[in-house]
C-alpha positions, 0 to 999 in steps of 0.5 A: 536482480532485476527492477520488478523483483526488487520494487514489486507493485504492491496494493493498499487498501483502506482498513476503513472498508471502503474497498479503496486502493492506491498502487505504489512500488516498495522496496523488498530488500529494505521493508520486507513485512507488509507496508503500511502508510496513512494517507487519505481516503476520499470515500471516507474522506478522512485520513485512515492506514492503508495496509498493502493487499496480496 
């Protein structure tokens, strides 16, 4: 397989409604169902779940 099969860019999006986004790489093969990480939102300026956007 090759690099951007296996570790597709993948958006998150702030569940807040900000609108948002940071970008990072996932892994397919080890979490197949969408990814969802907390980390900060500075409009909100909270710490709030980003869930990955297709």
């Amino acid at each position: 397989m090759a690099r951007t099969e296996l570790r597709p860019v993948v958006k998150l999006r702030s569940t807040a409604g900000t609108g948002y986004t940071y970008v990072t790489r996932k892994n397919r093969r080890n979490d197949p169902e969408r990814m969802v990480l907390r980390k900060y939102d500075p409009v909100a300026r909270k710490h709030v779940d980003f869930r990955e956007a297709r």
